[in-house]
TILUM-402344 format. One record per residue (C-alpha): x, y, z; residue number from 1. Coordinates in steps of 0.001 Angstrom, whole numbers, plus 500000, padded with zeros to 6 digits. Each point is the difference from the previous one (the first is absolute). Example, Ala and Ser with C-alpha at 12.3 -4.5 7.8 and 13.67 -1.06 7.14 Angstrom:
! TILUM-402344
(rec (512300, 495500, 507800), 1),
(rec (501370, 503440, 499340), 2),
***
This chain:
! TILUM-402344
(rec (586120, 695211, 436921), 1),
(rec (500181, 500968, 496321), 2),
(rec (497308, 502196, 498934), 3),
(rec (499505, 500822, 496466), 4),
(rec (498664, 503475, 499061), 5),
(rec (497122, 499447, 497486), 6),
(rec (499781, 503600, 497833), 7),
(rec (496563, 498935, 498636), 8),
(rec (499052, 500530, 503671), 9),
(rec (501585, 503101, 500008), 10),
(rec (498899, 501097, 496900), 11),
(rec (495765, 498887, 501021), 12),
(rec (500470, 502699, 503108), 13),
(rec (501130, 502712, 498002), 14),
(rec (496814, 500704, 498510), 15),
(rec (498855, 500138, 503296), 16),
(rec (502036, 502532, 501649), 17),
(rec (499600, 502449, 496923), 18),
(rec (496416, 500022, 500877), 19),
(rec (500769, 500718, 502934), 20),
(rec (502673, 502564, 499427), 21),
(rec (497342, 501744, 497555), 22),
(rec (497320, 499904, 502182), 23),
(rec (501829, 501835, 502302), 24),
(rec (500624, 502864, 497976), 25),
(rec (497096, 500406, 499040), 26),
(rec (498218, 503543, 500044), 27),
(rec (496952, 499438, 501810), 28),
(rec (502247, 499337, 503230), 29),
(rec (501451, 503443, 499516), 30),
(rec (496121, 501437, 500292), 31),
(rec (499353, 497291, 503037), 32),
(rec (503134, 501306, 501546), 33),
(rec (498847, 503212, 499751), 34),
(rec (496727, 499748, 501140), 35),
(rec (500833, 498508, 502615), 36),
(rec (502611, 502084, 501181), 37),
(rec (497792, 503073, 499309), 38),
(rec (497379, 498121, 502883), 39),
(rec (503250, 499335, 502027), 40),
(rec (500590, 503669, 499994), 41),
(rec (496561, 501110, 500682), 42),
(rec (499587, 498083, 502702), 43),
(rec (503008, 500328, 501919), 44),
(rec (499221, 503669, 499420), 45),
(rec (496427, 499570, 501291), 46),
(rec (501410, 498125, 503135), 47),
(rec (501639, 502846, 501146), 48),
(rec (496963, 502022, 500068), 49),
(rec (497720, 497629, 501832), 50),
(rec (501900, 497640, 502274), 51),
(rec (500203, 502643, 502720), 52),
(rec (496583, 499829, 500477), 53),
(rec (500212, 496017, 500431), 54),
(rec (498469, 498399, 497077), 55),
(rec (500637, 498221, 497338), 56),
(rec (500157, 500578, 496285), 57),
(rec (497214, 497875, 499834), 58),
(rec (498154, 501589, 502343), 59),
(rec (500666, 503880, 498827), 60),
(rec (498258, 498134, 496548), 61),
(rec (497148, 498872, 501519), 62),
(rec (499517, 503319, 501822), 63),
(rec (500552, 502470, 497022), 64),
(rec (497636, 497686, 498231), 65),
(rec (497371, 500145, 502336), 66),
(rec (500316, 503768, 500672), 67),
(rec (497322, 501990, 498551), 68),
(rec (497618, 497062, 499192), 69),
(rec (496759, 498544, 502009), 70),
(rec (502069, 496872, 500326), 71),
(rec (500911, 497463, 497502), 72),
(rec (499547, 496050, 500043), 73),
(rec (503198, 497631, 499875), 74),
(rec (499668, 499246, 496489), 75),
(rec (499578, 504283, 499688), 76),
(rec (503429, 500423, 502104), 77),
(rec (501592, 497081, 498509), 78),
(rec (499501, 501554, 495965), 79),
(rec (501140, 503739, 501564), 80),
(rec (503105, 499079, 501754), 81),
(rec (503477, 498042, 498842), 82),
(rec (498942, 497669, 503125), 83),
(rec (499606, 496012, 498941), 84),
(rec (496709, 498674, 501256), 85),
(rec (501524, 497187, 502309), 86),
(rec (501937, 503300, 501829), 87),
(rec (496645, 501947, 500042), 88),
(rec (497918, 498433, 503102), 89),
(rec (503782, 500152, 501799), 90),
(rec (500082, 503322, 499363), 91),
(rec (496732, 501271, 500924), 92),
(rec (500149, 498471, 503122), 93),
(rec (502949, 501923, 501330), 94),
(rec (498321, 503080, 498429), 95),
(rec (497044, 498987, 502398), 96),
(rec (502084, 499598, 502850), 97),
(rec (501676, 503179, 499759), 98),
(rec (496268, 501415, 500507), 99),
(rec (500589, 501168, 496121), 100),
(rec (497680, 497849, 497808), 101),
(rec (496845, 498431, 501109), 102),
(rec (497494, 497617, 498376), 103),
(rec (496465, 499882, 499229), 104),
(rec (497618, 497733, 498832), 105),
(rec (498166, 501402, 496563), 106),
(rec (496418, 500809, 500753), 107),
(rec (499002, 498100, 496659), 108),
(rec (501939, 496804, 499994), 109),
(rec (501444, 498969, 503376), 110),
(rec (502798, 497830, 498467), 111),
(rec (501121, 503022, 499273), 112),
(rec (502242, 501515, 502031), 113),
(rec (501448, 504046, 499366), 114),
(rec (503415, 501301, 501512), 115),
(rec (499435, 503684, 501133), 116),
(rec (502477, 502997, 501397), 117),
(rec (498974, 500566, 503480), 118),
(rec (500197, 503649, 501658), 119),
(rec (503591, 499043, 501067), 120),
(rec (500734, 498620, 496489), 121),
(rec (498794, 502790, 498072), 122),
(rec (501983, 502586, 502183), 123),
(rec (502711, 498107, 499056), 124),
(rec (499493, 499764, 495934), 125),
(rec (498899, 503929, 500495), 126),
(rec (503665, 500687, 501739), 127),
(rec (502181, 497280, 498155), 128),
(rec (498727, 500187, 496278), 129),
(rec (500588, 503392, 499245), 130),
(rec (503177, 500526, 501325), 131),
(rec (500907, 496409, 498110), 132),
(rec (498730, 501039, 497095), 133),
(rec (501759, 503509, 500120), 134),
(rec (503678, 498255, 500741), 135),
(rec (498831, 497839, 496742), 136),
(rec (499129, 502887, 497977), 137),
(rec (503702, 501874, 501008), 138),
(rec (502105, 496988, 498263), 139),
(rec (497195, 499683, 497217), 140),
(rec (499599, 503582, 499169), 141),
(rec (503486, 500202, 498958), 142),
(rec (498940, 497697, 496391), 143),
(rec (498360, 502048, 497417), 144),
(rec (496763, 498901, 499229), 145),
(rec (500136, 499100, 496601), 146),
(rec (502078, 497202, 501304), 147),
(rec (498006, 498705, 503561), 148),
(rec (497335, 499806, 497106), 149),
(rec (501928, 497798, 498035), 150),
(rec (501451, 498215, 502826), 151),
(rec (496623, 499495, 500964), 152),
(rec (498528, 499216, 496542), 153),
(rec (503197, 497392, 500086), 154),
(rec (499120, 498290, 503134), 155),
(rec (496124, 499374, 498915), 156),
(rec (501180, 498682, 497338), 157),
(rec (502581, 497298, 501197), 158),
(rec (497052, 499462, 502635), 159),
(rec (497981, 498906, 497127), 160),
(rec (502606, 498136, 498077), 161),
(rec (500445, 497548, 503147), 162),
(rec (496259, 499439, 500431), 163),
(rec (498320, 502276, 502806), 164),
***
């Protein structure tokens, strides 16, 4: 079989691959990357912490969230956590099971349905969140402010550069 090598062929895919090529280096991966491995790190850290006490990351976010309010709807929990809504009702349940989270109808609109800290659940935000927060505050303590400000200033603003 003789095959002839057409360079025009070639020559078409080039532009192709130095799309590519460029897209690749581009500099918003680099602040992706980061971003991401910044969450990586903070939640690998934040495992540590609460797997010991058998739940989740999800479920430590529901928890904190809750803690210190009269209870919050779904659509409540799902704006105040990092929890996807199709995860949510998942989640939630094995909070219920656990005896930590329990639901209630709202007096005023019973399609409404709130997701409260029981006794048992807020014993356990009153025991885990401090102590969380104070491991958090030992790594984060050692930035100088002027900087978690910026880092945080930063952050909103790449939040409100990709829409939300």
């Amino acid at each position: 079989m003789n095959v002839k090598l057409n360079t025009q062929d070639l020559e078409d895919s080039k532009p192709t691959m130095d799309k590519t090529r460029e897209a690749a280096q581009s500099q918003c991966l680099a602040v992706v990357r980061e971003v991401v491995r910044a969450y990586q790190a903070f939640s690998d850290f934040s495992s540590g912490d609460i797997k010991h006490r058998g739940l989740s990351n999800a479920e430590f976010d529901v928890i904190c969230t809750l803690g210190n309010q009269p209870g919050m709807t779904f659509k409540e929990i799902g704006e105040n956590t990092l929890i996807t809504k199709t995860t949510l009702t998942g989640v939630v349940d094995r909070l219920e099971s656990k005896g930590y989270v329990e639901r209630k109808a709202c007096p005023d609109d019973r399609r409404c349905v709130r997701a409260m800290l029981t006794d048992k659940g807020d014993e356990l935000f009153r025991d885990v969140f401090p102590a969380h927060v104070a491991q958090l505050d030992k790594r984060i303590d050692d930035m100088p402010e002027a900087e978690r400000k910026q880092v945080i200033a930063s952050l909103a603003k790449l939040r409100q550069l990709l829409g939300s």
